[in-house]
Structure formats: C-alpha cells, structure tokens
N, C-alpha and C positions, 0 to 999 in steps of 0.2 A: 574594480574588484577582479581578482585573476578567476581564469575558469577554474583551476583546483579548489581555490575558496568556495567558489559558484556551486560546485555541484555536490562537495562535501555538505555544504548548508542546504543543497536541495536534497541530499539523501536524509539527510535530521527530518527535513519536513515530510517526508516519506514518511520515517521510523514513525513520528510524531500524529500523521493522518493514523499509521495501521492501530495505535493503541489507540484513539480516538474511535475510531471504526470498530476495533472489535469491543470497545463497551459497550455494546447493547447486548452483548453475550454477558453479562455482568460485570462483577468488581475486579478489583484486582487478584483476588484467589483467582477464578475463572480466566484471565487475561495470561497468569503465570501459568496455569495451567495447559493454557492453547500453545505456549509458547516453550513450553517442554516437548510436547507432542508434536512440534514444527521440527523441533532439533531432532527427538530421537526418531522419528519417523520416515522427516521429509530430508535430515540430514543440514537442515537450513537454519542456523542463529539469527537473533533477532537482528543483529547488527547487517547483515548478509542481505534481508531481503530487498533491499534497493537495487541489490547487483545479479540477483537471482528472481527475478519481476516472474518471469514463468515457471519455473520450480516453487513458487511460493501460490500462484495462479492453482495450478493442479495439485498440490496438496489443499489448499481450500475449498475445492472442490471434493477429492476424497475424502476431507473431512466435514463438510457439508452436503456435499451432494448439491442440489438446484439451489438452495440457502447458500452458496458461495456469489452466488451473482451481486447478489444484497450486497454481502457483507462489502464485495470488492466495488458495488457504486458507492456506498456509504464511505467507504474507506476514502474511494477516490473527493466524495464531494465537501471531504474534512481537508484534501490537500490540495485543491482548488480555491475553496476558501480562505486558508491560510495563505493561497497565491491573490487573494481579489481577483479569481478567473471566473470567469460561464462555466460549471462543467457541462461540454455537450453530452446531444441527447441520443447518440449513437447506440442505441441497444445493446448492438453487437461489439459493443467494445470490453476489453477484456481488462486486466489489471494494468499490465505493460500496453497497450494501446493509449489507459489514459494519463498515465506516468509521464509516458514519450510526449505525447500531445502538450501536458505542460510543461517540460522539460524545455520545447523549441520555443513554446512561449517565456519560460521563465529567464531564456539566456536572452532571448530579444529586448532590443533596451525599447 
C-alpha cells in the first residue's frame, strides 16, 4: 500500500472516529449542526479536520469549554479502535497528540 493511500484511509478513519465521537452530543440534526458551527466559526470543513488536528482541538474547546476533553478522548478512543490499538492513558494528551501517536503506529507494518 502506497503512503498516499495510507494516510488518505487514515484521515476517513479520522473523519469517521469524529462523527462516532461527537454522537453522544445526539443524532444527526445535532452532529449537522456542530458541523456548521465548525465551518462558520472555526473556518474548518468537515473534510479539513485531519489536516487541522489543532484548529479543530481549540475550537472544541471554545465550544465546549472543559467538555472538550471528553469529547476529544471519546473521539480519539472510536479511532483507536477502528485501529485495534490501546488508546494510551496519557491525560494530558490532546487531539493531535493522539492522532499522531496512531498515525506512527498505524504506518508500522
């Protein structure tokens, strides 16, 4: 598998944890909703957040406030799973912290 392939299919599984993740904010009205207010706000398309991990990090935050933590372990530990990885239990890690972390694991054969 070429790395362009690689990382294309690992940003889908991105896209694919953040709606996963943000379901527990409800259905999909709710989900459409977060995701207008990503665009006109934060200036970030859905398509965009795998390549903007921290412009997508602090607007979750501005729109959660301390409830952004959640949302980004939660997110992270739908894209983890989708990996068959451990998400570690680093507290202090941030959206792009746990991204990158499977990122190096998911190119390692």
């Amino acid at each position: 598998m070429s790395r362009l392939k690689s990382s294309r299919e690992f940003n889908q599984l991105i896209l694919e944890a953040v709606d996963e993740g943000l379901s527990i904010l409800g259905g999909d009205p709710v989900k459409s909703a977060f995701y207008y207010h990503l665009e006109k706000r934060a200036k970030i398309k859905r398509n965009e957040i795998p390549d903007k991990l921290a412009a997508f990090h602090d607007a979750l935050a501005d729109l959660f406030f301390d409830g952004s933590v959640i949302l980004e372990r939660r997110i992270s530990r739908h894209l983890y799973g989708r990996l068959g990885l451990e998400l570690p239990t680093d507290d202090g890690f941030s959206i792009s912290d746990y991204v990158r972390e499977a990122f190096s694991k998911f190119e390692s054969p």
